[in-house]
Wavefront OBJ file of the C-alpha trace (Angstrom):
o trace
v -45.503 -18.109 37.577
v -44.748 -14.939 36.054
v -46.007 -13.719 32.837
v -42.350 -13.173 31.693
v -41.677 -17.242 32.411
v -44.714 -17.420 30.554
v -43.536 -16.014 27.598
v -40.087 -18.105 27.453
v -42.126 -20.985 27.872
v -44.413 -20.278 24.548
v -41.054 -18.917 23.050
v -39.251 -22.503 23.650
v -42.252 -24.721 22.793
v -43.064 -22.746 19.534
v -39.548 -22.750 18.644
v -39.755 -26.446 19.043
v -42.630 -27.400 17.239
v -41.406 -25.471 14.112
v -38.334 -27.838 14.326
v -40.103 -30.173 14.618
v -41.436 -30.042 11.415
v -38.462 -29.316 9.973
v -36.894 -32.416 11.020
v -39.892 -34.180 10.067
v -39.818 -33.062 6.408
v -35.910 -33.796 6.572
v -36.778 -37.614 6.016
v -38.062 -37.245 2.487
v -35.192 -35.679 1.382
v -32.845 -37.912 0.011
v -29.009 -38.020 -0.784
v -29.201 -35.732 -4.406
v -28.170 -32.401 -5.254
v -31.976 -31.219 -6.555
v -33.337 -33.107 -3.884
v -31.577 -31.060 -1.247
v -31.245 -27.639 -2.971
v -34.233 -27.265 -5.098
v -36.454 -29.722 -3.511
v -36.724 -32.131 -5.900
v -38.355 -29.641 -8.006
v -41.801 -30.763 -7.316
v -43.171 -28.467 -5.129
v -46.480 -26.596 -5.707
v -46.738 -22.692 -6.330
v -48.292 -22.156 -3.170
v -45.553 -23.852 -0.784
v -43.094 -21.366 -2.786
v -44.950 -18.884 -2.377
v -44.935 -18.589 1.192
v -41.714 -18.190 1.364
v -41.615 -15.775 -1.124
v -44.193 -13.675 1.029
v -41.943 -13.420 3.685
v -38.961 -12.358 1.910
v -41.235 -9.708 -0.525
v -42.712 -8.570 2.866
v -39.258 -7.829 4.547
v -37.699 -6.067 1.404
v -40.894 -4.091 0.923
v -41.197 -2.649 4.189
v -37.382 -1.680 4.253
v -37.158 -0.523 0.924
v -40.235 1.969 1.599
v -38.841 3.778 4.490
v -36.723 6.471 2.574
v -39.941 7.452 0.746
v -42.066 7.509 3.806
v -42.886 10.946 6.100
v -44.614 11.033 9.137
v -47.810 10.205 7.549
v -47.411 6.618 6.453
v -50.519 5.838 4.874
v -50.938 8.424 2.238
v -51.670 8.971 -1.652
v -48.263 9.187 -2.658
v -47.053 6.071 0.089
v -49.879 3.614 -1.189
v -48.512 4.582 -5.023
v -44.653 3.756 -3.990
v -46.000 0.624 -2.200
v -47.945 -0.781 -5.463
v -45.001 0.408 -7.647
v -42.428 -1.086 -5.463
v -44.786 -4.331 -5.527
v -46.177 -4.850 -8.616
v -43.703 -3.801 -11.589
v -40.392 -6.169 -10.018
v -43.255 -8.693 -10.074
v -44.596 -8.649 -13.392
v -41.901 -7.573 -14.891
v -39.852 -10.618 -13.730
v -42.672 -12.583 -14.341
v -42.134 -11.938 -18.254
v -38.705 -11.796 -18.621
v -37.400 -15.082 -16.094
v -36.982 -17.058 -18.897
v -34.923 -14.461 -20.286
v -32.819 -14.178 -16.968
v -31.948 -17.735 -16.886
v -31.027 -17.727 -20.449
v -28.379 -14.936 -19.575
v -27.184 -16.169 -16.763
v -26.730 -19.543 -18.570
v -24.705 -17.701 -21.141
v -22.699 -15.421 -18.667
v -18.633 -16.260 -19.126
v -17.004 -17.461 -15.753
v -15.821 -14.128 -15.036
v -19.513 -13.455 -14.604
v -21.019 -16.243 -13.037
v -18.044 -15.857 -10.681
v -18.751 -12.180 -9.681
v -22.358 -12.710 -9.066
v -21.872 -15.510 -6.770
v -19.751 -13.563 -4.656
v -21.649 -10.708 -4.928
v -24.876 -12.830 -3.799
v -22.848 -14.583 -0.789
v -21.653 -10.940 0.673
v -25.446 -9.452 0.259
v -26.641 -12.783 2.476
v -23.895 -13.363 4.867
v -23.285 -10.201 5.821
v -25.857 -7.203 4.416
v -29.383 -9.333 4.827
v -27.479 -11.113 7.911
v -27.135 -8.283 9.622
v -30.668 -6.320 8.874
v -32.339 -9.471 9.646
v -30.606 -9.524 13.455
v -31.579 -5.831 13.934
v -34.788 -6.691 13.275
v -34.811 -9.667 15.038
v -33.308 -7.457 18.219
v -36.066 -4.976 17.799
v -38.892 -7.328 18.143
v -37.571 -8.985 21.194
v -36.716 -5.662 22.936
v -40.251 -4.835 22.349
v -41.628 -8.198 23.396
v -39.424 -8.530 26.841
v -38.123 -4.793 27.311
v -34.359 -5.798 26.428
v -32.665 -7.357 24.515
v -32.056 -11.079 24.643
v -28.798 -12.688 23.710
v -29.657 -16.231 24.329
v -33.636 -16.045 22.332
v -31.166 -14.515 19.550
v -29.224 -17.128 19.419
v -31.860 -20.449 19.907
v -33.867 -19.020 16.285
v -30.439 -19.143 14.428
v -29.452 -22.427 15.776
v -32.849 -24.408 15.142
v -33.208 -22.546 11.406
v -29.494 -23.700 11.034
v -30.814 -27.431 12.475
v -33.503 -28.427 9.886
v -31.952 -26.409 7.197
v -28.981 -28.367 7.251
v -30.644 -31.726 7.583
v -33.523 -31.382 4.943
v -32.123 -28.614 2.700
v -34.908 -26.501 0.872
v -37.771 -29.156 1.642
v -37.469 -28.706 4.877
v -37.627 -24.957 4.755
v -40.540 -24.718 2.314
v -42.906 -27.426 5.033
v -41.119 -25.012 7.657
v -42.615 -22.048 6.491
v -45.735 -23.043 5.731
v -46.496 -23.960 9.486
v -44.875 -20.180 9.991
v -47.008 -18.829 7.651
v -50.206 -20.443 9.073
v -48.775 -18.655 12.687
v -48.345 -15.424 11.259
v -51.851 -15.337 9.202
v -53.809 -16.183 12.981
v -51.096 -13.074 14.193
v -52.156 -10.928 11.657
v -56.189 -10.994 11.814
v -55.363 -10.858 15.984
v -53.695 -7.486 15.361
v -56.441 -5.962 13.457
v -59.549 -6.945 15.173
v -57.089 -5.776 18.402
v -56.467 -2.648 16.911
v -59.704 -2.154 15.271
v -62.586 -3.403 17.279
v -61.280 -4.232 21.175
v -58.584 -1.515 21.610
v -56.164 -4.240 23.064
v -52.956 -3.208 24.243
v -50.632 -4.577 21.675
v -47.319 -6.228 21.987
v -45.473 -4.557 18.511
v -46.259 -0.802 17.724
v -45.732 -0.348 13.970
v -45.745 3.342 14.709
v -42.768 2.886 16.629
v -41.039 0.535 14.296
v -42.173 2.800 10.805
v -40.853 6.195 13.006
v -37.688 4.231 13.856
v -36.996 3.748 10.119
v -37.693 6.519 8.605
v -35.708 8.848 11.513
v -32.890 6.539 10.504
v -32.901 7.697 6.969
v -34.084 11.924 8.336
v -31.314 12.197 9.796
v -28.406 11.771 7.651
v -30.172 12.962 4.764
v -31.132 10.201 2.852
v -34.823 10.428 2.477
v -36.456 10.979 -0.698
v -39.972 13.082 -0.938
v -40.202 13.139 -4.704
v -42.726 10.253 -5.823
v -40.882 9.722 -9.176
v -37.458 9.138 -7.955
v -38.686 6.997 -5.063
v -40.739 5.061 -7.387
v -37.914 4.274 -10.235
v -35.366 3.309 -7.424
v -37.524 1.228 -5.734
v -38.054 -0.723 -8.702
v -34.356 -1.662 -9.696
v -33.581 -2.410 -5.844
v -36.751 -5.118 -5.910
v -36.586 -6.526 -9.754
v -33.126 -7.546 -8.436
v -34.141 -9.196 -4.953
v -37.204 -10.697 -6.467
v -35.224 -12.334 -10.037
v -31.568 -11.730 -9.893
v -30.736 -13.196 -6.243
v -29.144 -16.051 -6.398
v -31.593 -17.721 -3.510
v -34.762 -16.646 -5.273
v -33.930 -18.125 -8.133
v -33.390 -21.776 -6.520
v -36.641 -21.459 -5.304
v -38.399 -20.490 -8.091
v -36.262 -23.787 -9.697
v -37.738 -25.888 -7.002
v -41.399 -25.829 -8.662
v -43.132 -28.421 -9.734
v -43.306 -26.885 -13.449
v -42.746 -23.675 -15.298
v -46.556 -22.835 -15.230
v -46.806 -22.916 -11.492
v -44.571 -19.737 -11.111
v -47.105 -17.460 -12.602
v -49.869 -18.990 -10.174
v -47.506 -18.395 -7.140
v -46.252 -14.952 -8.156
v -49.721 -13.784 -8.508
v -51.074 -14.866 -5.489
v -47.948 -13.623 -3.540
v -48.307 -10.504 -5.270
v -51.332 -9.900 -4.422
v -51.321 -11.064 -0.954
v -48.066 -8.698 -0.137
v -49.928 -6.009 -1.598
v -52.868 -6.180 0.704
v -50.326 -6.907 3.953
v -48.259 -4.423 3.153
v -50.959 -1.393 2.559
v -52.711 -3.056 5.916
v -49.182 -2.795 7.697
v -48.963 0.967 6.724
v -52.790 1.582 7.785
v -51.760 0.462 11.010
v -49.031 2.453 11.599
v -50.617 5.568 11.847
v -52.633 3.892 14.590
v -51.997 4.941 18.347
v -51.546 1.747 20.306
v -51.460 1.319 24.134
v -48.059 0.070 24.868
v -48.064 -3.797 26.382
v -44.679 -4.819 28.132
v -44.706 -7.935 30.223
v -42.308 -7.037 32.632
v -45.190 -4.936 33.826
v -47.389 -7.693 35.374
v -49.859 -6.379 34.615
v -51.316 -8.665 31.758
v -51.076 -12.410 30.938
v -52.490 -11.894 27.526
v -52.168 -14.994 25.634
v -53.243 -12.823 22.154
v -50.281 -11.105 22.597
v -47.838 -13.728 23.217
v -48.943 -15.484 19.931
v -48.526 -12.233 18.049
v -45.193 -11.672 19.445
v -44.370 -15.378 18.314
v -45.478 -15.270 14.946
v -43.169 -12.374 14.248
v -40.187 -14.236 15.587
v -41.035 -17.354 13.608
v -41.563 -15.221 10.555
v -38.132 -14.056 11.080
v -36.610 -17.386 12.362
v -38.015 -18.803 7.731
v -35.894 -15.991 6.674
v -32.943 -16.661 8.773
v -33.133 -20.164 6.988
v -34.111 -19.008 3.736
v -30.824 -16.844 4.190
v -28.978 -20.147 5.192
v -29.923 -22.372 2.371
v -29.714 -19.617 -0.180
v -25.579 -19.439 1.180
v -25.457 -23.094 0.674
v -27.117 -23.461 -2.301
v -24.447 -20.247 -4.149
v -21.169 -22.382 -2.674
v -22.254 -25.355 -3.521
v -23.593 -25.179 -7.074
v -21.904 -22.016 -8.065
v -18.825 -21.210 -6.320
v -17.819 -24.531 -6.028
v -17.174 -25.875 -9.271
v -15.327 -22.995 -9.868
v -12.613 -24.953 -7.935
v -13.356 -28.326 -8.808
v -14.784 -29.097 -12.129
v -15.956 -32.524 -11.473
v -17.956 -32.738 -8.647
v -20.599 -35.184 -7.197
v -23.488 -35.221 -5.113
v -21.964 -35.809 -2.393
v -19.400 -33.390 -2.259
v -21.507 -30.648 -3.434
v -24.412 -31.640 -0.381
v -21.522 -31.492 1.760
v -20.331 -28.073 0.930
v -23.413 -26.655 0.988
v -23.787 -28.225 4.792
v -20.357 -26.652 5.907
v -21.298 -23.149 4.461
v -24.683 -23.713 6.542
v -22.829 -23.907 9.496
v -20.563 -21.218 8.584
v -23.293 -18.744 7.679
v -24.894 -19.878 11.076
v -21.808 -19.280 13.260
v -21.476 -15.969 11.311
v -24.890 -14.843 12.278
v -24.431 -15.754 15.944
v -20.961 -13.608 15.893
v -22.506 -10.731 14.045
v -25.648 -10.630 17.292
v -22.987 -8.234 19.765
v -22.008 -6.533 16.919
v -25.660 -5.434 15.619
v -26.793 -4.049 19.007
v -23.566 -1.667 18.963
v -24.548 -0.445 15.636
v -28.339 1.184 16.383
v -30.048 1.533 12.759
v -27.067 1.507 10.397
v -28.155 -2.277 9.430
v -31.264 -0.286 7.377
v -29.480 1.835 5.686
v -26.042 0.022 4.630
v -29.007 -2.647 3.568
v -30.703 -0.323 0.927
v -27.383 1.068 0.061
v -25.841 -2.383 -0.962
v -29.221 -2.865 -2.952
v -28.890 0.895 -4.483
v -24.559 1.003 -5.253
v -23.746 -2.440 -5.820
v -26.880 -4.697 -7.035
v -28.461 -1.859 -9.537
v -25.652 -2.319 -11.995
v -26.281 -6.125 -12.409
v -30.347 -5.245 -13.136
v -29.498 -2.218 -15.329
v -26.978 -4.501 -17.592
v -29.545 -7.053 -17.859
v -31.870 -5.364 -19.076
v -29.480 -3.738 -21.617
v -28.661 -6.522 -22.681
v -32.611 -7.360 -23.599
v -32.593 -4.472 -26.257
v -28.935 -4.709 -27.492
v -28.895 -8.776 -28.326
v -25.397 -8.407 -30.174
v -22.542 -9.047 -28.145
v -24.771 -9.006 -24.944
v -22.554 -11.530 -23.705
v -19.562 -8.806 -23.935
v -22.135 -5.838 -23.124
v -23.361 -7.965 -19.909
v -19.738 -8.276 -18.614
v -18.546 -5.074 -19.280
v -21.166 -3.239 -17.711
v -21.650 -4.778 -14.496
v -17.989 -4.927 -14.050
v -17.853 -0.983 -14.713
v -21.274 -0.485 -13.113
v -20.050 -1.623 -10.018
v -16.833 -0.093 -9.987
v -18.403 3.478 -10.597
v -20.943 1.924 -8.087
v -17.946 2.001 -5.635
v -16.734 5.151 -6.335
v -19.887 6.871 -5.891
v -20.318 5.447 -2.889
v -17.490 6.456 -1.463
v -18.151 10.263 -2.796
v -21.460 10.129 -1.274
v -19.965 8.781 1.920
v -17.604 11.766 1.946
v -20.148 14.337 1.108
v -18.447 15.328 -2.251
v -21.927 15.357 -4.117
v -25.290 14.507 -4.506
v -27.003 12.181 -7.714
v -27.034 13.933 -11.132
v -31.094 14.510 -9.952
v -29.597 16.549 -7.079
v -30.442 14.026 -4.241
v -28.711 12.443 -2.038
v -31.421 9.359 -1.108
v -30.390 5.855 -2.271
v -33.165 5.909 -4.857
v -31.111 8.601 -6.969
v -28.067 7.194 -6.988
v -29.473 3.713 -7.740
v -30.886 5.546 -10.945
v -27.793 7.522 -11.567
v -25.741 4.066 -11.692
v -27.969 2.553 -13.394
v -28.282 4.928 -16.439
v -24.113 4.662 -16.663
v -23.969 1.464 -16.578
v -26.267 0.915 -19.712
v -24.257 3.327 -21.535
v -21.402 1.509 -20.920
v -23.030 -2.255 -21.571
v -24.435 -0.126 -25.026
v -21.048 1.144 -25.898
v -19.537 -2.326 -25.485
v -21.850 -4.688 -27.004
v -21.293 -2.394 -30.029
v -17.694 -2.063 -29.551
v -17.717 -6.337 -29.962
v -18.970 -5.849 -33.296
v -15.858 -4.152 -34.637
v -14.335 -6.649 -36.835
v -10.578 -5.322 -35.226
v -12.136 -5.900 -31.782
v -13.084 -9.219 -32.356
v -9.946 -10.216 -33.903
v -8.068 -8.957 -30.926
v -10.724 -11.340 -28.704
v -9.858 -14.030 -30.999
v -5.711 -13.917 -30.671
v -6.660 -13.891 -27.229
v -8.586 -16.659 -26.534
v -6.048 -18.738 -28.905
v -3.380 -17.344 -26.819
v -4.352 -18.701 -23.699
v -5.350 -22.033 -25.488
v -1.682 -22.551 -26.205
l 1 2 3 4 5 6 7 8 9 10 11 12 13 14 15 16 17 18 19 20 21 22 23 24 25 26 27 28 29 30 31 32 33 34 35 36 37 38 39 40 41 42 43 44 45 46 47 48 49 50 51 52 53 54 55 56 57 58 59 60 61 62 63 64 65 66 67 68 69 70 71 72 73 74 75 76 77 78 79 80 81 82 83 84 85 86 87 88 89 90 91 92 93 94 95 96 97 98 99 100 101 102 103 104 105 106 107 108 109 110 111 112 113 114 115 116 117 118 119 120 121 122 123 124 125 126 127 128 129 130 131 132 133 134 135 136 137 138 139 140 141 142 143 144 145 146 147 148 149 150 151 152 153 154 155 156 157 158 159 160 161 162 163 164 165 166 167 168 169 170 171 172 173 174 175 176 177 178 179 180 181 182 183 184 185 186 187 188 189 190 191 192 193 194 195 196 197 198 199 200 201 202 203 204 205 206 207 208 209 210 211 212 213 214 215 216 217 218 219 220 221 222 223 224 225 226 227 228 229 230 231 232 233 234 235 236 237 238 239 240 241 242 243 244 245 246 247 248 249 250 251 252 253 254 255 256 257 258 259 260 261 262 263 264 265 266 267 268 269 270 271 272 273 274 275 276 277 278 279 280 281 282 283 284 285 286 287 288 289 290 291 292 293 294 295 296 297 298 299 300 301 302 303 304 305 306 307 308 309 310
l 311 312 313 314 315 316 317 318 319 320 321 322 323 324 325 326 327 328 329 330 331 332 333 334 335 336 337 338 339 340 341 342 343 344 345 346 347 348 349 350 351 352 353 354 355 356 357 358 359 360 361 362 363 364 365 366 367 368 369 370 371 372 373 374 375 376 377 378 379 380 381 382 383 384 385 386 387 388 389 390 391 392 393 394 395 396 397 398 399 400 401 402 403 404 405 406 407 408 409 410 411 412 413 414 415 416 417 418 419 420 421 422 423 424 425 426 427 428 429 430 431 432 433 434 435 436 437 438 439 440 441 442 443 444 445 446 447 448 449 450 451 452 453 454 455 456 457 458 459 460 461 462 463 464 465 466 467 468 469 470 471 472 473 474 475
């Protein structure tokens, strides 16, 4: 047998097993809306937390490559990297109370705009980086891409997602996770200590980034900027969306989350500055078309990357589910059941599945572009939503009105700016054109604006004219 019917073979059969367990958790999940999306809200920091590695891991290492040069593992990398790790964390970690207070008090207008916004980042903008990614891995692994391995990781993270719901995604992932640890240690006493040939080059992957960024002029060299950006783009992915935040609901109780944000902190951290470390190594190249080696180590490595990726394709899925059905949904009809609500959040499963398999032809077309209309997204359109937030922490009166006002005018400068930039009409006020600068640039005007209206709602002629209004309408 070849070694390339070798490595579908592994590929099915691991695929299979993590099903498997899927499936398996599936049973104890019964027929209720916090059974399905949150889990029952019983689950232990460190089942979260796994699946809060793998997301943190993925943002990290994309978020980073504007700031990187040719010498990953540097001074001035390493500081990003702890920066880009450690304030979203702790800073989140202190104010998530805070956050679901807000939210809690947003109008419908609001709620309403960040559940849309939160369904086109997943469906489409973490979608799509996740099957470029996904493409990259298995080009390295076989030497082309494959349409139909593609297609099998969606469809079984679409299977036990949509029977068990978040349960079944948590148990999922922590049989991933256990893969990917084994993966990891093989690829550093491999590149370390036996000089194996190995199966993913970081080098290549890290150069592949960052070139993507070179050359249209969106890198960033100066430590500050890089720093400050990175910081808005992650305190949003790690509070504000939607999907983290019904996993952080699904624990057990509010004095688990700083348990399982410490240890995933601290964990990513190490991974992350390891990952970097190793991408200034030179590794022999190992292809298996060659026939040259039967490597078992490397099939396994090559496998726990895909299963990695396979937990955040259903992450992705039940995070869609979870914004229809509990948000989005009730925005339609007001009385809803458990029932209905389960159901809708099965149909946008399959949706968001069928999306993802329709979106595979057009990701190869695209080369890198996923990478960098990713970290644009994060940098134009989900910085306003972080910088009115925490506006709205230092100007309490009429936050409600200051909240509104300035991601609604956030994002629309957002928009604008982003079209400028697309046109080449002009670089950031710090006279850059890198996503970092203009995430800082939008930030800064939207807290003027949430500033100038939560004071504006505390002219008494203002709030009369919000008064006849709301009377008006209640006629």
């Amino acid at each position: 047998m070849t070694p390339v019917a070798y490595s579908h073979i592994f590929f099915y059969l691991f695929m299979t097993s993590i099903a498997g367990v899927g499936l398996y958790f599936s049973r104890s999940t019964d027929r209720g809306v916090l059974s399905f999306f949150m889990a029952g809200g019983k689950k232990s920091s460190g089942v979260v937390a796994i699946s809060l590695f793998f997301i943190a891991f993925l943002n990290v290492l994309i978020i980073v490559l504007p700031s990187l040069s040719g010498e990953f593992f540097s001074l001035p990398a390493s500081g990003i990297v702890i920066v880009a790790i450690v304030v979203p964390f702790f800073l989140g970690l202190r104010s998530m109370v805070a956050i679901e207070s807000l939210l809690g008090s947003c109008n419908g207008l609001s709620k309403f705009f960040l559940g849309i916004h939160g369904l086109i980042f997943l469906c489409v903008v973490q979608i799509l980086v996740l099957l470029q990614i996904s493409d990259f891995v298995v080009t390295q692994f076989y030497g082309d891409s494959h349409y139909s391995f593609l297609v099998i990781m969606i469809v079984i993270a679409g299977i036990y997602t949509l029977s068990g719901g978040l349960n079944a995604v948590l148990y999922a992932n922590v049989v991933i996770g256990f893969f990917s640890l084994i993966g990891a240690i093989l690829i550093l006493s491999s590149t370390f200590f036996f000089a194996q040939p190995l199966l993913i080059s970081f080098k290549t992957f890290f150069g592949t980034g960052v070139d993507a960024f070179r050359t249209i002029g969106n890198s960033e060299p100066n430590f500050f900027i890089s720093a400050a950006g990175i910081a808005l783009m992650m305190f949003w992915l790690m509070w504000f969306e939607l999907g983290e935040m019904q996993r952080k609901s699904s624990l057990k109780t509010a004095s688990t989350l700083p348990r399982g944000i410490i240890i995933t902190s601290v964990v990513l951290l190490i991974t992350v500055l390891g990952v970097l470390s190793l991408a200034d190594k030179e590794t022999a190249y190992f292809n298996l078309n060659d026939g040259k080696n039967t490597d078992l180590i490397n099939y396994f490595i090559g496998l726990s990357f895909l299963g990695g990726l396979m937990g955040i394709f259903a992450l992705t899925f039940q995070s869609v589910g979870s914004i229809v059905a509990l948000r989005l949904y009730p925005f339609v009809k007001r009385k809803v059941n458990d029932e209905e609500q389960i159901l809708v959040g099965r149909l946008s499963i399959v949706f968001v599945v069928l999306l993802s398999i329709l979106l595979i032809s057009f990701v190869s077309l695209t080369g890198n572009a996923a990478l960098v209309w990713y970290i644009n997204f994060l940098a134009f359109f989900s910085t306003p939503i972080v910088a009115a937030f925490l506006t709205s922490l230092v100007f309490k009166k009429g936050k409600g009105v200051g909240l509104t006002f300035g991601m609604m005018m956030g994002e629309v400068y957002g928009m604008v700016t982003y079209l400028a930039q697309g046109l080449s009409v002009h670089p950031s006020f710090l006279n850059s054109t890198s996503a970092y600068s203009y995430a800082i640039e939008i930030a800064l005007v939207t807290s003027f604006v949430s500033v100038v209206a939560s004071k504006a709602s505390e002219v008494h002629a203002i709030q009369n004219f919000f008064s006849r209004l709301r009377v008006s309408r209640s006629l």
